[in-house]
C-alpha positions in Angstrom: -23.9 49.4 19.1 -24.6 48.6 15.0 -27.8 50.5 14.8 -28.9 48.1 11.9 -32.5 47.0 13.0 -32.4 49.2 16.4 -35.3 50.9 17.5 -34.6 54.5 17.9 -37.2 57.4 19.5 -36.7 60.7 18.7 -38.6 63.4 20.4 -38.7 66.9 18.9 -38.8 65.3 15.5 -40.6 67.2 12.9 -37.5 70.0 12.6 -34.3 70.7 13.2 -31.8 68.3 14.4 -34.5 66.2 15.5 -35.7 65.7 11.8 -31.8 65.4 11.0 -31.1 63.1 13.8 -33.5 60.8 12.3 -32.4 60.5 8.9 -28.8 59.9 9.8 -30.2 57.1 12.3 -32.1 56.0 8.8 -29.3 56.0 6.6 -27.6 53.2 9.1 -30.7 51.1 8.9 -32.4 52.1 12.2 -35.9 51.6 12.9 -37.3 55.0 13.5 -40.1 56.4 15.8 -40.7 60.2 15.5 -42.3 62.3 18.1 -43.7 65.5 18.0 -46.5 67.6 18.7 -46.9 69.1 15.0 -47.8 65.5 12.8 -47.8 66.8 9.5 -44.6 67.4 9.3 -43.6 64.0 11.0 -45.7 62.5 8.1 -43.5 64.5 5.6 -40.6 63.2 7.5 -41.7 59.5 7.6 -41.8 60.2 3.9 -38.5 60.8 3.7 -37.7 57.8 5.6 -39.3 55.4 3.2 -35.9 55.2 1.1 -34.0 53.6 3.6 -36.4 50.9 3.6 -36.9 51.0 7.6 -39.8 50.5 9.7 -41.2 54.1 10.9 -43.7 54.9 13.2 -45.3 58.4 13.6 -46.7 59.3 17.0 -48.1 62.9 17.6 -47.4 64.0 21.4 -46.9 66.8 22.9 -43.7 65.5 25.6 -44.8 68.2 28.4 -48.0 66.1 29.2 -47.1 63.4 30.8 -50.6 61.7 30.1 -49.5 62.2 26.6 -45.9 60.8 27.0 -47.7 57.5 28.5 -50.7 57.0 25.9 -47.1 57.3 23.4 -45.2 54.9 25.2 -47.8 52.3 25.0 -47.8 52.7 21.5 -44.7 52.2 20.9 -44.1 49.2 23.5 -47.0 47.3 21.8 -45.1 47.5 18.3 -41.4 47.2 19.5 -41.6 45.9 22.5 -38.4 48.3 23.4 -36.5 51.1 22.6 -32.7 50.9 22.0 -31.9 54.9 21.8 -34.0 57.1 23.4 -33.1 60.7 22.2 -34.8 63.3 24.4 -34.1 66.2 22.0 -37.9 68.5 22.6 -37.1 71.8 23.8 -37.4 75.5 23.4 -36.8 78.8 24.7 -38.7 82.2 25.0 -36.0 84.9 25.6 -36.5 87.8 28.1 -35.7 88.9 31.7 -37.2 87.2 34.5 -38.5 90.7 35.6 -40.7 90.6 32.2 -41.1 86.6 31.6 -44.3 85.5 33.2 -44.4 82.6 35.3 -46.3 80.3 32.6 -43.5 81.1 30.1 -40.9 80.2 32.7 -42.8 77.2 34.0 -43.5 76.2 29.8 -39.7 75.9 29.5 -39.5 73.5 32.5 -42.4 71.7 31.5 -41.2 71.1 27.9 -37.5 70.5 28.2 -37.0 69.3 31.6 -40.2 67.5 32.3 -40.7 66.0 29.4 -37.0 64.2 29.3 -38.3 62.6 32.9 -41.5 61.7 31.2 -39.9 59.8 28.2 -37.0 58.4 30.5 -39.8 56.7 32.9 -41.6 55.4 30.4 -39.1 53.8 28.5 -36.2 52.9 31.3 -38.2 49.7 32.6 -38.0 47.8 29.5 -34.1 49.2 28.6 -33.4 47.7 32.3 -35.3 44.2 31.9 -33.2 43.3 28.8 -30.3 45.2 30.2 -29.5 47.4 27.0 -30.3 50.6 25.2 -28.8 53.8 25.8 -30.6 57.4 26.6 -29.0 60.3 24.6 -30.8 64.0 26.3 -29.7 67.3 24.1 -28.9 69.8 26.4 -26.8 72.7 25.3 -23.6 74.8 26.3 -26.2 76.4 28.4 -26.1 74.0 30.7 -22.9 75.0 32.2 -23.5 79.1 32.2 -26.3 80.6 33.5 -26.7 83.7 31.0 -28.9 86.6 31.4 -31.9 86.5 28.7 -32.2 82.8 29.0 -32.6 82.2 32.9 -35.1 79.6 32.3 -33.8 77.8 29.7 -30.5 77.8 31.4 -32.4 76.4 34.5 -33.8 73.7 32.4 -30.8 72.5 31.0 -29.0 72.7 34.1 -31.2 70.4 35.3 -30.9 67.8 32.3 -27.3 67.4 33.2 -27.9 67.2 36.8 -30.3 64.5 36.4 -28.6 63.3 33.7 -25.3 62.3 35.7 -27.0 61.5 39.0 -28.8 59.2 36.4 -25.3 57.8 35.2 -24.6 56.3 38.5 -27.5 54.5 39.4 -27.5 52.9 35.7 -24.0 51.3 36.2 -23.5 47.7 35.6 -27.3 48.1 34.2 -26.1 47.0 30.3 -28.5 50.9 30.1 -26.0 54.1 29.6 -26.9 57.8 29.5 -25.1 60.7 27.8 -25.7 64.7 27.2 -25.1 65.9 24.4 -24.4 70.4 24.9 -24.1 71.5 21.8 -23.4 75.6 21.1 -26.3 77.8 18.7 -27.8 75.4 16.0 -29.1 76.9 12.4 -32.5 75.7 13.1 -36.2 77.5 13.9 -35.3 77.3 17.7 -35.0 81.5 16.9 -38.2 81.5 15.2 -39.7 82.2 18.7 -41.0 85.9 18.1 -39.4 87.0 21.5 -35.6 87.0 19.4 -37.5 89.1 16.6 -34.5 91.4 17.9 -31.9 89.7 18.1 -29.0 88.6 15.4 -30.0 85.0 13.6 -27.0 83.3 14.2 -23.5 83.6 15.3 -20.8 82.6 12.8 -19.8 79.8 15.1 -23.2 78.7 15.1 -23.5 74.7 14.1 -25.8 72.7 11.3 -28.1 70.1 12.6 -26.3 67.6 10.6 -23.1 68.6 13.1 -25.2 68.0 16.2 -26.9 64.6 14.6 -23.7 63.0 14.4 -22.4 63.8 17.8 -26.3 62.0 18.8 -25.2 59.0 16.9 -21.9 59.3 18.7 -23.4 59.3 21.9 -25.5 56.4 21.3 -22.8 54.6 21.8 -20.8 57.0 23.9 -19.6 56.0 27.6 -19.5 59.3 28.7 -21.4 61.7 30.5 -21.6 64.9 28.5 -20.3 65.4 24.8 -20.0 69.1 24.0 -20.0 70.5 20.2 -17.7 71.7 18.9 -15.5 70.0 21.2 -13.4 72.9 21.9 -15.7 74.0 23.8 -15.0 72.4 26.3 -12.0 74.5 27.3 -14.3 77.4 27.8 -16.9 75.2 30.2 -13.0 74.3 32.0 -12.6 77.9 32.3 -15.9 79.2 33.5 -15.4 76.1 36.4 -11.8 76.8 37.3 -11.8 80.7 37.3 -15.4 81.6 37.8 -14.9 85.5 39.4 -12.9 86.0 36.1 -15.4 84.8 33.9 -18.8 85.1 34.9 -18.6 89.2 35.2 -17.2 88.8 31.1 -20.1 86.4 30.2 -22.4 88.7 31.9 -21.8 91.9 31.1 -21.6 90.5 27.3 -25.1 89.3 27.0 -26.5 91.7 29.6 -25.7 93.9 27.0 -27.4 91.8 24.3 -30.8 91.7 26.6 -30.7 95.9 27.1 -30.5 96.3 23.3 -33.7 93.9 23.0 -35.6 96.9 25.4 -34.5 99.7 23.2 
């Protein structure tokens, strides 16, 4: 796909690699509609935007209501009429043990990063079907191959993205409509600004720039595939966790385990 004149949504896109996604998608002459819940900084954004020359649209929403999500959509539909990329990228976690989550944090994580990828994708599959193009891009994360202990729920959430996600794949064959997860590892972005990792490290020194995780988007835009994980070696270690699970779950486990008891001290 030449995303010259394409309409691209991007949830989760006053920050991060939301906010990065979109400029990248601007740079190639992309029609950009930004979604968020926080709209001054989409304004700032769309701002930014304006030296690409492309046609921007700003749309405050918070994804995880899906009354919200439809009021959005029909927004949108009235201007473009379609989307070409939809990039489901909204999410968050709140870190903690089950044992001291409470269930509105747990269900907040659903809500946000599950539900509102369903919301967006129901809204916005019709019209991709009835002129049999467009492509849906969710960002999941490495965690959506290991459940880790400390992020439960947000595991749980991106689990289910790539469940969906393939199950998804199938039904959309032959459809002209494709679907592909993007799992990248920990981003530089304010994802950790959440005051329950007040006490843990920042970042790893593997960790990736949003610029890193906007480009593999734009590569699953026009991707095939199911799931493209960043860095791509990766990979190896999902391969690893699948073929020799008793060997690496009790390494994986014990490793942040240990992360989550230091959090208590």
């Amino acid at each position: 796909m030449d995303f010259k004149s394409k309409t691209i949504l991007i949830t989760g896109a006053s920050s991060g690699i939301g906010k990065e996604t979109a400029l990248q998608f601007a740079k190639l002459g992309a029609n950009i509609i930004l979604v968020a819940r926080r709209e001054e900084k989409l304004v700032e954004l769309e701002d930014q935007l304006k030296k690409f020359h492309v046609t921007t649209l700003v749309c405050k929403c918070d994804v995880s209501k899906k009354e919200q999500v439809k009021e959005m959509s029909k927004v949108v539909l009235e201007k473009f009429e379609s989307v070409d990329v939809l990039v489901n990228n909204a999410g968050f976690a709140i870190y903690g043990s089950v044992s001291d989550l409470t269930i509105d944090e747990i269900e907040s994580q659903m809500e946000t990063n599950y539900f509102g990828m369903i919301y967006c994708i129901k809204n916005f599959l019709p019209s991709m079907l009835e002129k049999k193009s467009g492509h849906i891009v969710n960002v999941a994360s490495v965690a959506a191959s290991f459940g880790l202990p400390g992020i439960a729920s947000y595991c749980a959430s991106k689990f289910a993205m790539l469940g969906f996600s393939e199950g998804l794949k199938h039904e959309l064959k032959d459809t002209g409509v494709g679907i592909t997860v993007v799992s990248p590892i920990m981003v530089r972005t304010d994802f950790f600004d959440h005051p329950s990792f007040e006490k843990m490290p920042k970042y790893s020194p593997t960790s990736l720039s949003s610029k890193t995780v906007a480009k593999a988007i734009l590569k699953a835009a026009n991707s095939s595939r199911l799931e493209i994980i960043v860095p791509s070696v990766v990979r190896g270690a999902v391969w690893m966790k699948n073929t020799f699970p008793y060997f690496i779950n009790p390494i994986l486990g014990k490793s942040f385990k240990k992360q989550l008891d230091s959090t208590k001290d």
